[in-house]
PQR file of N, CA, C, O and H, with PARSE charges and radii, in Angstrom:
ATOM      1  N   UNK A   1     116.045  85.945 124.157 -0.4000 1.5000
ATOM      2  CA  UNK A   1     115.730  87.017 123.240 -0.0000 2.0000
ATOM      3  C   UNK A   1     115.710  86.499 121.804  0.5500 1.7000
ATOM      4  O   UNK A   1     114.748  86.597 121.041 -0.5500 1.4000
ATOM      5  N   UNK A   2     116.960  85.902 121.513 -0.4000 1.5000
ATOM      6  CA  UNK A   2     117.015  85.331 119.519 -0.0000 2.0000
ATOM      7  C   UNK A   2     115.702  84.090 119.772  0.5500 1.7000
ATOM      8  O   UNK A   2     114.813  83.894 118.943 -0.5500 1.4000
ATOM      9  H   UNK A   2     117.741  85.823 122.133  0.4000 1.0000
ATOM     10  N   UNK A   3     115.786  83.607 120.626 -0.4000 1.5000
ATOM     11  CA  UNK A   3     114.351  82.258 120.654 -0.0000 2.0000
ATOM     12  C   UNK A   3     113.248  82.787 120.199  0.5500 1.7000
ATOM     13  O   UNK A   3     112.483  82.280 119.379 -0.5500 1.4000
ATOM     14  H   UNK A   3     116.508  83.767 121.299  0.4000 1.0000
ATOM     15  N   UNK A   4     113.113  84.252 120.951 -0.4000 1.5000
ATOM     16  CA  UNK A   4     111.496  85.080 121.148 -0.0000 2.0000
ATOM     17  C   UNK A   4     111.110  85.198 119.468  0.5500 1.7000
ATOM     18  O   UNK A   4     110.146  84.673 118.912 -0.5500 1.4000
ATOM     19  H   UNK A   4     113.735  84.664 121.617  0.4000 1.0000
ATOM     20  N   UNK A   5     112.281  86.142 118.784 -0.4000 1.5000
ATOM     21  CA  UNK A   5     112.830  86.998 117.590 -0.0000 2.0000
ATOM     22  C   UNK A   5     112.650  86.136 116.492  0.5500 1.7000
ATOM     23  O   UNK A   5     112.065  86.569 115.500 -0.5500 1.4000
ATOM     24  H   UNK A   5     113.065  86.569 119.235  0.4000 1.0000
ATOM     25  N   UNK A   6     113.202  84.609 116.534 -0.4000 1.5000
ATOM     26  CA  UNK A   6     113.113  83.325 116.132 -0.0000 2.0000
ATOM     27  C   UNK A   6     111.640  83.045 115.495  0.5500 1.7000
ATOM     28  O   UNK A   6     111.228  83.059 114.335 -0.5500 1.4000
ATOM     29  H   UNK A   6     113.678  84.258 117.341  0.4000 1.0000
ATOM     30  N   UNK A   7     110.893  82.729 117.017 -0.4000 1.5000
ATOM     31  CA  UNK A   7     109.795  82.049 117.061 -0.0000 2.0000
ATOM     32  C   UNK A   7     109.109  82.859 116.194  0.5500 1.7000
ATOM     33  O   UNK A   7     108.668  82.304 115.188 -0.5500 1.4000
ATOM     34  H   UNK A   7     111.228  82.717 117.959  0.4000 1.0000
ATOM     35  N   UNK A   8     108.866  84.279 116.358 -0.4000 1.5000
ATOM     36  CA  UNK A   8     107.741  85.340 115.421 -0.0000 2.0000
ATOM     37  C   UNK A   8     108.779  85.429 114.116  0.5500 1.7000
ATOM     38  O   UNK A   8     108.271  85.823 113.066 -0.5500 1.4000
ATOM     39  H   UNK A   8     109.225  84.730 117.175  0.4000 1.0000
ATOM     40  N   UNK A   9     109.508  85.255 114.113 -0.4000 1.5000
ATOM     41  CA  UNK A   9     109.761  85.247 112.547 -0.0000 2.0000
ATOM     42  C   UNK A   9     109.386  83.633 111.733  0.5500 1.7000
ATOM     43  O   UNK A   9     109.205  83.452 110.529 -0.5500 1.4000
ATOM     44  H   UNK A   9     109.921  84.935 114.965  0.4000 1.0000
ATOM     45  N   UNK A  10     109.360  82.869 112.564 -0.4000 1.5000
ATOM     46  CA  UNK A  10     109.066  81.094 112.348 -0.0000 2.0000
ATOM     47  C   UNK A  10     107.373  81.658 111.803  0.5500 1.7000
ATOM     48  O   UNK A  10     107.091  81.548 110.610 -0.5500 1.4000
ATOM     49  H   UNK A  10     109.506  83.016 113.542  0.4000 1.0000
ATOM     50  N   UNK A  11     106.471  82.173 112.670 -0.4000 1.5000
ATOM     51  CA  UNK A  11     105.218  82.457 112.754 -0.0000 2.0000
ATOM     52  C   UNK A  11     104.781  83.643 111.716  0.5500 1.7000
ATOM     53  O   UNK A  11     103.658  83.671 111.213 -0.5500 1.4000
ATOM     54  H   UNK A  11     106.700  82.262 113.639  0.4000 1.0000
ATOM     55  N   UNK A  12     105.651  84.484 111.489 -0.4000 1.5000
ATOM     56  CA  UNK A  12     105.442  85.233 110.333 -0.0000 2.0000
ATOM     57  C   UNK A  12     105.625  84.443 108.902  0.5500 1.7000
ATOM     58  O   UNK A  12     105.115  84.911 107.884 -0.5500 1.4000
ATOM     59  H   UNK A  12     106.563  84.461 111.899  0.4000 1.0000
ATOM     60  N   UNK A  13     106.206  83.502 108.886 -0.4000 1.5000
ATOM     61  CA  UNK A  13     106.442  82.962 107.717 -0.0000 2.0000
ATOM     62  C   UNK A  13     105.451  81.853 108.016  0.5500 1.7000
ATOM     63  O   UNK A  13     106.374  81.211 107.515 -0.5500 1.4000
ATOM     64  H   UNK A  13     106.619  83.122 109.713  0.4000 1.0000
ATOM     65  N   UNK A  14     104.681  81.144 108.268 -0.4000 1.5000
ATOM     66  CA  UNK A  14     103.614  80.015 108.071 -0.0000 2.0000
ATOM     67  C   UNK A  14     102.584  81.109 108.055  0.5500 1.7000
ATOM     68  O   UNK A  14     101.832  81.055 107.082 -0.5500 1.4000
ATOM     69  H   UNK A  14     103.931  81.666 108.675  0.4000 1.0000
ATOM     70  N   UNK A  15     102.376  82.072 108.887 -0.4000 1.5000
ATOM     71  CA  UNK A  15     101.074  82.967 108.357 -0.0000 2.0000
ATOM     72  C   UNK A  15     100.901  83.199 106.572  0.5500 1.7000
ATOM     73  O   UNK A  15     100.021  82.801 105.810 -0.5500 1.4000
ATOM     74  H   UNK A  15     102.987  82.116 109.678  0.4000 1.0000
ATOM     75  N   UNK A  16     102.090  83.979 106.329 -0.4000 1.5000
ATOM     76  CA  UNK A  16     102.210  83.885 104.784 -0.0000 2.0000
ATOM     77  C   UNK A  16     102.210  82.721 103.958  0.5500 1.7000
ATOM     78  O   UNK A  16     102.159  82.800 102.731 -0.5500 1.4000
ATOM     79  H   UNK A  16     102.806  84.303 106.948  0.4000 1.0000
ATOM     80  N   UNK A  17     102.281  81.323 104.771 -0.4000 1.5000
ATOM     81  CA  UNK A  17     102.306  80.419 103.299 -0.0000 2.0000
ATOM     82  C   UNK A  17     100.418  80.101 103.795  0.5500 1.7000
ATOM     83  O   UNK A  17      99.640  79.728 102.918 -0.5500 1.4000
ATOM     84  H   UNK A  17     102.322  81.259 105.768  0.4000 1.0000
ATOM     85  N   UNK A  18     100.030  80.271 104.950 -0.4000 1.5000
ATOM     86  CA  UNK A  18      98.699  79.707 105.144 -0.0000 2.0000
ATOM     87  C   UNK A  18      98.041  80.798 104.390  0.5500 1.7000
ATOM     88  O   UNK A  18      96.820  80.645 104.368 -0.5500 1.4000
ATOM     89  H   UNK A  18     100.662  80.574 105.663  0.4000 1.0000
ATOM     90  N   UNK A  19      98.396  81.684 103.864 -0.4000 1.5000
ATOM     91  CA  UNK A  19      97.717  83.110 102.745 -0.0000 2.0000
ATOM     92  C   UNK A  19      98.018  82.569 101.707  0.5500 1.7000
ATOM     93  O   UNK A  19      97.113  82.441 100.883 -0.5500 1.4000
ATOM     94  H   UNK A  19      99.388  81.808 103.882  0.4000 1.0000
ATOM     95  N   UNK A  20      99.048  82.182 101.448 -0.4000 1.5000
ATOM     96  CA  UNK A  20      99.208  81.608 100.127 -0.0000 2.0000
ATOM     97  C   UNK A  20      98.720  80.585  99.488  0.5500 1.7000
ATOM     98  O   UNK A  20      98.376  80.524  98.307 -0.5500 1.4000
ATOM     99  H   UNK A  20      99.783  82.286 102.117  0.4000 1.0000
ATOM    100  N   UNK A  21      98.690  79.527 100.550 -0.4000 1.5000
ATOM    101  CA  UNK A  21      97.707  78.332  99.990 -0.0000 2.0000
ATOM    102  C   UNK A  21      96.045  78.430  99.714  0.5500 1.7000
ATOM    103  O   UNK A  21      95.328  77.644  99.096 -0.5500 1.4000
ATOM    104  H   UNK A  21      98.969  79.576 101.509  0.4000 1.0000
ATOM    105  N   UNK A  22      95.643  79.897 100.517 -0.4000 1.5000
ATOM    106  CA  UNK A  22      94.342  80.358 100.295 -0.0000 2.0000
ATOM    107  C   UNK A  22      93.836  80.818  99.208  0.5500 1.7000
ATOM    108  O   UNK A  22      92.828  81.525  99.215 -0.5500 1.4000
ATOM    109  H   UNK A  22      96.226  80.536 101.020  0.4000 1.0000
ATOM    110  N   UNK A  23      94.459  80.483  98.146 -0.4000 1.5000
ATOM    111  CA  UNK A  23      94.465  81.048  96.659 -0.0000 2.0000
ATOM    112  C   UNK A  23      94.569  82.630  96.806  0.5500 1.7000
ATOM    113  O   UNK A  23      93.967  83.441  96.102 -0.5500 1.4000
ATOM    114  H   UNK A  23      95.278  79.909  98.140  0.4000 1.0000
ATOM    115  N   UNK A  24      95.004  82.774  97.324 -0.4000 1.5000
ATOM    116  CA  UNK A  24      95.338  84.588  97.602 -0.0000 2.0000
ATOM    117  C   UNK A  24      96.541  85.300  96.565  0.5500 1.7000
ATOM    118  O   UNK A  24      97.622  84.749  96.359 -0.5500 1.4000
ATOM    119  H   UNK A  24      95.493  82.116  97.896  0.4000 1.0000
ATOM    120  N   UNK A  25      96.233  86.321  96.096 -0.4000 1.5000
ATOM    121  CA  UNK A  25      96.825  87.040  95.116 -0.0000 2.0000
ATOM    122  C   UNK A  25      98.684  86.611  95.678  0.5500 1.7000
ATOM    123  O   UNK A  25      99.524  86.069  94.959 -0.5500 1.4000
ATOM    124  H   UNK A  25      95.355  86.769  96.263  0.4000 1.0000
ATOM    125  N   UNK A  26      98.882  87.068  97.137 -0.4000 1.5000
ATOM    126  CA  UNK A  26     100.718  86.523  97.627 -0.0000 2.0000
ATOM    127  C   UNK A  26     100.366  87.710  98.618  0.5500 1.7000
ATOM    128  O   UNK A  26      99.467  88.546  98.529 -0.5500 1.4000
ATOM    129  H   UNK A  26      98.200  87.508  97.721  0.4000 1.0000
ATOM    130  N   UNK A  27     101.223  87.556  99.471 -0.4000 1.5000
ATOM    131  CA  UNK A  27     101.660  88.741 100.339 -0.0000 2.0000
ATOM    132  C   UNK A  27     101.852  89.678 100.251  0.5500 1.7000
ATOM    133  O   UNK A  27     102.774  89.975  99.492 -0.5500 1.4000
ATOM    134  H   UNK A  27     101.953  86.877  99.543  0.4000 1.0000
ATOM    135  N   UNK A  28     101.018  90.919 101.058 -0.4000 1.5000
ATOM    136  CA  UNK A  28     100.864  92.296 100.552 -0.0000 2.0000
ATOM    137  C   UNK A  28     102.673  93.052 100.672  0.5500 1.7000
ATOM    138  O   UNK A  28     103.757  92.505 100.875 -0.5500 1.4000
ATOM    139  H   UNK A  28     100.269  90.678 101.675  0.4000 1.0000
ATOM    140  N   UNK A  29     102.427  93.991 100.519 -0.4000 1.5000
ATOM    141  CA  UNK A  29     103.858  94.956 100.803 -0.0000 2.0000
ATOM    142  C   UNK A  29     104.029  94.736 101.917  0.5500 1.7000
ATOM    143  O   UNK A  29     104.794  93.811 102.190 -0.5500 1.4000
ATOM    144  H   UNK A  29     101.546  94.436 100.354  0.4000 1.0000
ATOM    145  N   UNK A  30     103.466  95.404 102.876 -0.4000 1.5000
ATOM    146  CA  UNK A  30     103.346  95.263 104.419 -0.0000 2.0000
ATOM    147  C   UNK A  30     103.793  94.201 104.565  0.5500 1.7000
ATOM    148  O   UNK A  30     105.021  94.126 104.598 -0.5500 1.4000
ATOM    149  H   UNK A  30     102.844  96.155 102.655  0.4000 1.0000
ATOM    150  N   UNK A  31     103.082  93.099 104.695 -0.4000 1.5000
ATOM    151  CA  UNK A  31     104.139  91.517 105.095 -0.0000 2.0000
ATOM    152  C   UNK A  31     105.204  91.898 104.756  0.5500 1.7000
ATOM    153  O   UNK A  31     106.012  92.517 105.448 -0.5500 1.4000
ATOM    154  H   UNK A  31     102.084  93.159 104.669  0.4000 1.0000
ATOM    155  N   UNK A  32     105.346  91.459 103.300 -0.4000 1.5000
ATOM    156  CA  UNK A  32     107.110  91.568 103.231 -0.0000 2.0000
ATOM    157  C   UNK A  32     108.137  92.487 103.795  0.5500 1.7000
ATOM    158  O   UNK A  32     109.348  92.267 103.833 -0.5500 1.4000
ATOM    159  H   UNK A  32     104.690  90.957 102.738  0.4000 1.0000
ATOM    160  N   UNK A  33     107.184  94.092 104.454 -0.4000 1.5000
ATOM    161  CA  UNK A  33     108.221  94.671 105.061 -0.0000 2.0000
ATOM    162  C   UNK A  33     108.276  94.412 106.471  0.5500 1.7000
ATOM    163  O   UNK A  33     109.243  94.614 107.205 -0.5500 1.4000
ATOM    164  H   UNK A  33     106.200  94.270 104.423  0.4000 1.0000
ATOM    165  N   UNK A  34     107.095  93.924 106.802 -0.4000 1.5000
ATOM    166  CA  UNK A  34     107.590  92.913 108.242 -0.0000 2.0000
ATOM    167  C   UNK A  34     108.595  92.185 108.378  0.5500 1.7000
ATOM    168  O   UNK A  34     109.376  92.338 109.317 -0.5500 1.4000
ATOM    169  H   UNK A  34     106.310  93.760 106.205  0.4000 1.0000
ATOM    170  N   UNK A  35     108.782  90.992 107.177 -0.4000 1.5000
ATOM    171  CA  UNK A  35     109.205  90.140 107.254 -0.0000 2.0000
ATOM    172  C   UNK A  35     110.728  90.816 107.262  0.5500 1.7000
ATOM    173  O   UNK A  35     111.385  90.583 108.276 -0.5500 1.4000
ATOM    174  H   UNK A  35     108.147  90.868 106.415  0.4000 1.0000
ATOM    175  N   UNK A  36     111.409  91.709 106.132 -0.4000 1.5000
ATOM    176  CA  UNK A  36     112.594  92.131 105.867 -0.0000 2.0000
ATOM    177  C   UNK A  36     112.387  92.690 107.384  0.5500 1.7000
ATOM    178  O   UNK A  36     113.131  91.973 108.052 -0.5500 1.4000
ATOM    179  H   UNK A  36     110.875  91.899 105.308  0.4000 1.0000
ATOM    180  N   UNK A  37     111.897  93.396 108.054 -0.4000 1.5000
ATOM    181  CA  UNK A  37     112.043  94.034 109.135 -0.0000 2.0000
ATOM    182  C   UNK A  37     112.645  93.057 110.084  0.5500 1.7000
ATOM    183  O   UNK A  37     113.849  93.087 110.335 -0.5500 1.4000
ATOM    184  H   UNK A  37     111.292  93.978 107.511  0.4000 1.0000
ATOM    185  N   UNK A  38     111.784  92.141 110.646 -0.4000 1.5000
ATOM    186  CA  UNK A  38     112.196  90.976 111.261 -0.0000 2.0000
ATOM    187  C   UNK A  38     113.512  90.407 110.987  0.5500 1.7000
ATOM    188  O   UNK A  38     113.928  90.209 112.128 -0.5500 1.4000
ATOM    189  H   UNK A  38     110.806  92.117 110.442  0.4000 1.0000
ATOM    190  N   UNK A  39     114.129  90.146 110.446 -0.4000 1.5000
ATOM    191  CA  UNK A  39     115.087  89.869 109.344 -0.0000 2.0000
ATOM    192  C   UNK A  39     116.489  90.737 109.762  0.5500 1.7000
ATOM    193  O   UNK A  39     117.561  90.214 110.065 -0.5500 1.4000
ATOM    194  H   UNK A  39     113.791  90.307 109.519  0.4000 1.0000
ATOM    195  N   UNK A  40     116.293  91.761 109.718 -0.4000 1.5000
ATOM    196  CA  UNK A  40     117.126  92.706 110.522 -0.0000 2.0000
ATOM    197  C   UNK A  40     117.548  93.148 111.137  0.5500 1.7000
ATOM    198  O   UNK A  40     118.579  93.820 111.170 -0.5500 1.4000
ATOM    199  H   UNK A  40     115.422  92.186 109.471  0.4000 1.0000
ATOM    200  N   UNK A  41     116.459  92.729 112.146 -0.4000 1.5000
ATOM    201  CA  UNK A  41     116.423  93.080 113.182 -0.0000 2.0000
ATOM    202  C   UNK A  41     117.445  92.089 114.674  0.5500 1.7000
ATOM    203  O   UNK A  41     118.103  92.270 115.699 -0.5500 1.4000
ATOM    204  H   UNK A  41     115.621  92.183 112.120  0.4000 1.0000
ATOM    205  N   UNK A  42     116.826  90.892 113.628 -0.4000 1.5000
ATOM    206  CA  UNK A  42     117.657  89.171 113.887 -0.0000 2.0000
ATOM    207  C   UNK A  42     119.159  89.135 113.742  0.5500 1.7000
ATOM    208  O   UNK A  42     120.004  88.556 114.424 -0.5500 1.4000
ATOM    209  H   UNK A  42     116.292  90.745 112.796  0.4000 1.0000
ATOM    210  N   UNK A  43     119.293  90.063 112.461 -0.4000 1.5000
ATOM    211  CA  UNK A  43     120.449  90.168 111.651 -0.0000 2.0000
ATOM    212  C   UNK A  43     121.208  91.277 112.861  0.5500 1.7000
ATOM    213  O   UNK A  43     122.196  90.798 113.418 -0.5500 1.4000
ATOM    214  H   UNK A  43     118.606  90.534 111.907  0.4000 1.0000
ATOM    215  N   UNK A  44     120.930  92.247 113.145 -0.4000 1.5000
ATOM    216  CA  UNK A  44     121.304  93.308 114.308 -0.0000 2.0000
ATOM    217  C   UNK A  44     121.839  92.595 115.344  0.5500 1.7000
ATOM    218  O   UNK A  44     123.021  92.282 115.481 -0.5500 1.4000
ATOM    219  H   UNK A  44     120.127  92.636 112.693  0.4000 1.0000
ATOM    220  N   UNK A  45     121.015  92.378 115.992 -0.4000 1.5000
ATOM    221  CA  UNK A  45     121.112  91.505 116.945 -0.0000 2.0000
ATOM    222  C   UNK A  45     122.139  90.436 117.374  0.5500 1.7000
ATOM    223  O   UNK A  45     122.671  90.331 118.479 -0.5500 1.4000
ATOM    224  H   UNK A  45     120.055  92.633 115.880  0.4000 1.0000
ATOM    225  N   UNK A  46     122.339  89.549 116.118 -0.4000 1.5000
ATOM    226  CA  UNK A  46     123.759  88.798 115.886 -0.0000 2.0000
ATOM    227  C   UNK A  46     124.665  89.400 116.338  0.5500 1.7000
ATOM    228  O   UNK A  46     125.235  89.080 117.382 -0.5500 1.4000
ATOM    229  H   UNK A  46     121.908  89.634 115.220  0.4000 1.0000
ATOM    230  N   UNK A  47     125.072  90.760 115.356 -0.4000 1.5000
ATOM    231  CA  UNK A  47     125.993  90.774 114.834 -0.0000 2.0000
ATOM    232  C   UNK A  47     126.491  91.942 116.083  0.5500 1.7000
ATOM    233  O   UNK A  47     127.672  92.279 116.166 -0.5500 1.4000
ATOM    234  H   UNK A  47     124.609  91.020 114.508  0.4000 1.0000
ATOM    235  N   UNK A  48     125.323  92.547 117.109 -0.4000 1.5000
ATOM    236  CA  UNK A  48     125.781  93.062 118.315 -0.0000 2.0000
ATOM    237  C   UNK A  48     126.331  92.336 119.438  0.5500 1.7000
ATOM    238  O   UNK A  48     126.844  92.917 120.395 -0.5500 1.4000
ATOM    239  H   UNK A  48     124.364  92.273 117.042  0.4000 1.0000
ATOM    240  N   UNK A  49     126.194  90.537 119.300 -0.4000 1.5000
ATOM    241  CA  UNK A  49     125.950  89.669 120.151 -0.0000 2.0000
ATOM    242  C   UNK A  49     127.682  88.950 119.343  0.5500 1.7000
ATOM    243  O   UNK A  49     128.769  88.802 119.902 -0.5500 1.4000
ATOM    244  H   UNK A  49     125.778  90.066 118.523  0.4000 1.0000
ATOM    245  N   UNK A  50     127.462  88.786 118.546 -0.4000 1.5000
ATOM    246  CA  UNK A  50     129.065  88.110 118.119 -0.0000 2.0000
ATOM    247  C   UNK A  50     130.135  88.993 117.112  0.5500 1.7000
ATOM    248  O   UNK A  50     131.219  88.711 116.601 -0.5500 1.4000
ATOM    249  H   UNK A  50     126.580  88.907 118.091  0.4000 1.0000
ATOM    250  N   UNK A  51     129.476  89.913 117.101 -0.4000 1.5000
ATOM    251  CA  UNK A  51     130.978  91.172 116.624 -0.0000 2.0000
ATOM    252  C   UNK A  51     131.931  91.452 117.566  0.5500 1.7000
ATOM    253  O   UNK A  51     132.967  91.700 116.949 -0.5500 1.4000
ATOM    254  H   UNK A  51     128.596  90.143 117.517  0.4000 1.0000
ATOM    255  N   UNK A  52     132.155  91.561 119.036 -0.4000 1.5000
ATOM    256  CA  UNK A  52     132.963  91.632 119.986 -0.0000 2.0000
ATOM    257  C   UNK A  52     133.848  90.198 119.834  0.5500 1.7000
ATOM    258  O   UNK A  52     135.068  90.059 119.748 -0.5500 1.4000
ATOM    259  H   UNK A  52     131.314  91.360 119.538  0.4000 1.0000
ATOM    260  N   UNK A  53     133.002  89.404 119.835 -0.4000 1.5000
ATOM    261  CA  UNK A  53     133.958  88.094 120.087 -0.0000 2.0000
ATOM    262  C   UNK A  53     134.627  87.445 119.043  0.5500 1.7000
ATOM    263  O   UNK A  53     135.443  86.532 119.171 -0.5500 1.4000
ATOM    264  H   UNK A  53     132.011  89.518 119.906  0.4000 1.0000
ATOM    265  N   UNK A  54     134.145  88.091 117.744 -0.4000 1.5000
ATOM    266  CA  UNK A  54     134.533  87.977 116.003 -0.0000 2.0000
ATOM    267  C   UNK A  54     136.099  88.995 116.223  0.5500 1.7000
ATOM    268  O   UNK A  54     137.275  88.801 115.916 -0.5500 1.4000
ATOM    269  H   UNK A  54     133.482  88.833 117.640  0.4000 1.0000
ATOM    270  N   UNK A  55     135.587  89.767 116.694 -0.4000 1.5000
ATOM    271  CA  UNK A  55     136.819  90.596 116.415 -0.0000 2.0000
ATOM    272  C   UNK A  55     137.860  90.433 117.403  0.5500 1.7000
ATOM    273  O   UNK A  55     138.932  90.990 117.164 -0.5500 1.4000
ATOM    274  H   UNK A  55     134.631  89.924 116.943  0.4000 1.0000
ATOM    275  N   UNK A  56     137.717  89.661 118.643 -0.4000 1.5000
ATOM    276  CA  UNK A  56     138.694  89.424 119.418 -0.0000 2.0000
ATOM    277  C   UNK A  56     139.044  87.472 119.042  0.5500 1.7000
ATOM    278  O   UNK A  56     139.673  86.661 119.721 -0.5500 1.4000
ATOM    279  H   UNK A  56     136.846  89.209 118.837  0.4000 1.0000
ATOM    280  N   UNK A  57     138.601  87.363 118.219 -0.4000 1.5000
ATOM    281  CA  UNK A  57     139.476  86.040 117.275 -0.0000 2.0000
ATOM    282  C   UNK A  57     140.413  86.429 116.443  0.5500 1.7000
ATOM    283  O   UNK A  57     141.423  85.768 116.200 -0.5500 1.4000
ATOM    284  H   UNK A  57     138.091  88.023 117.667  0.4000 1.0000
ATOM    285  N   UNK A  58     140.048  87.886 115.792 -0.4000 1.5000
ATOM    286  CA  UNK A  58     141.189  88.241 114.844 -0.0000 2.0000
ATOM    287  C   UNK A  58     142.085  88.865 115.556  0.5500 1.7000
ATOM    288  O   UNK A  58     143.121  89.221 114.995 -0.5500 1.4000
ATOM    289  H   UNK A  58     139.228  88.423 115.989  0.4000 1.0000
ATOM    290  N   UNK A  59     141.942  89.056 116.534 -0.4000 1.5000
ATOM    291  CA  UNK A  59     143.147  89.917 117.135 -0.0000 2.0000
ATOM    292  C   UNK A  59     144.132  89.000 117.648  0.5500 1.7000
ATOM    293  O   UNK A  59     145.343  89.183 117.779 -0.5500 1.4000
ATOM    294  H   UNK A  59     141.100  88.767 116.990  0.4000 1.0000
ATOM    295  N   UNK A  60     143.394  87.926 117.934 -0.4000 1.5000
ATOM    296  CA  UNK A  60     144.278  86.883 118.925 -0.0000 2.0000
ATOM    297  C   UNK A  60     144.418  86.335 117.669  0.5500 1.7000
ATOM    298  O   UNK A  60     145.591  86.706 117.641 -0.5500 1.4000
ATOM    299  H   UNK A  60     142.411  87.778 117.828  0.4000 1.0000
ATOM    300  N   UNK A  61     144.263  85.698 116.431 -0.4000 1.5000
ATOM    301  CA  UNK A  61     145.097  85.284 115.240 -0.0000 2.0000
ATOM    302  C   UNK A  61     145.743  86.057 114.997  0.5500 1.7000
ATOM    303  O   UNK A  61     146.826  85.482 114.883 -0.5500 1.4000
ATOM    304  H   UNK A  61     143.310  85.396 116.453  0.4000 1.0000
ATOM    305  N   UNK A  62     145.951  87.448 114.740 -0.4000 1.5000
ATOM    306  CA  UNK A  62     146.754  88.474 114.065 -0.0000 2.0000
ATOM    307  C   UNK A  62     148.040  88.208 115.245  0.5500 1.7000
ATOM    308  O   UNK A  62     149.175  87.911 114.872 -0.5500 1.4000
ATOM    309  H   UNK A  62     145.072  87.915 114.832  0.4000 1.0000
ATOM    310  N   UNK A  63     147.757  88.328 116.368 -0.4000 1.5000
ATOM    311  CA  UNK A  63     148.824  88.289 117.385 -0.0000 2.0000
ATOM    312  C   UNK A  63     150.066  86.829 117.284  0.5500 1.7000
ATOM    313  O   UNK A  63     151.287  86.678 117.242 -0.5500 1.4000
ATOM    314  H   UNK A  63     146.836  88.569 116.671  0.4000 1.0000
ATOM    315  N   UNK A  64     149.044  86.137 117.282 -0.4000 1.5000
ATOM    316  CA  UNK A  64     149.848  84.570 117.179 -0.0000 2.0000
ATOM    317  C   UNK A  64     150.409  84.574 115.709  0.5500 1.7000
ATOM    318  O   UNK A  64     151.193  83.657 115.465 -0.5500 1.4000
ATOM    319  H   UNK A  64     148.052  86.260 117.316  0.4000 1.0000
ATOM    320  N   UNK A  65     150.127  85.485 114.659 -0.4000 1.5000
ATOM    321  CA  UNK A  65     150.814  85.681 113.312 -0.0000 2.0000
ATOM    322  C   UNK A  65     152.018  86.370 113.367  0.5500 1.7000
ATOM    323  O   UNK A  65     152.978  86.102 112.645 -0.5500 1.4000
ATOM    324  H   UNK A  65     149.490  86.230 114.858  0.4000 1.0000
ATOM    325  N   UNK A  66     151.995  87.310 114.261 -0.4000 1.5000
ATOM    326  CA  UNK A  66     152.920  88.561 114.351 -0.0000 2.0000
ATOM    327  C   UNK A  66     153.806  87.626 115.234  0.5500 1.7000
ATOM    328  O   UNK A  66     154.906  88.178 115.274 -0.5500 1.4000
ATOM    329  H   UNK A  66     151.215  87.528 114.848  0.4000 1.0000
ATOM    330  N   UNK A  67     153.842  86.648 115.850 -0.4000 1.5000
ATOM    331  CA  UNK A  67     154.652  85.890 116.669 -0.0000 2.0000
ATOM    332  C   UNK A  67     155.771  85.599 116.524  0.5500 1.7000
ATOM    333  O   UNK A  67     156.343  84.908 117.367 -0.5500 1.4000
ATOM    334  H   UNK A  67     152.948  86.200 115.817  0.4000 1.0000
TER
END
């Protein structure tokens, strides 16, 4: 899934520099709210994928503190 999420965000960003090197004004709105979209979505994703196991490090440090 993060590979898939990865790859089109890898591919969203060379689309925009191959616009850019086209003497093109820069990337419309739209791109960039792709891109932040993408971005977030990546960012989501993480943080649904390693917030369980983030927070069961602090518990098991807090525990071995309280020791």
């Amino acid at each position: 899934m993060f590979a898939h999420l990865a790859a089109s965000l890898h591919t969203l960003g060379l689309t925009a520099q191959s616009r850019l090197r086209r003497d093109e004004k820069g990337a419309t709105m739209v791109e960039y709210g792709l891109m932040v979209a993408l971005i977030a979505v990546v960012v989501v994703a993480a943080l649904l994928t390693l917030g369980p196991k983030i927070a069961g490090l602090f518990t098991k440090v807090q525990g071995q503190l309280g020791a």
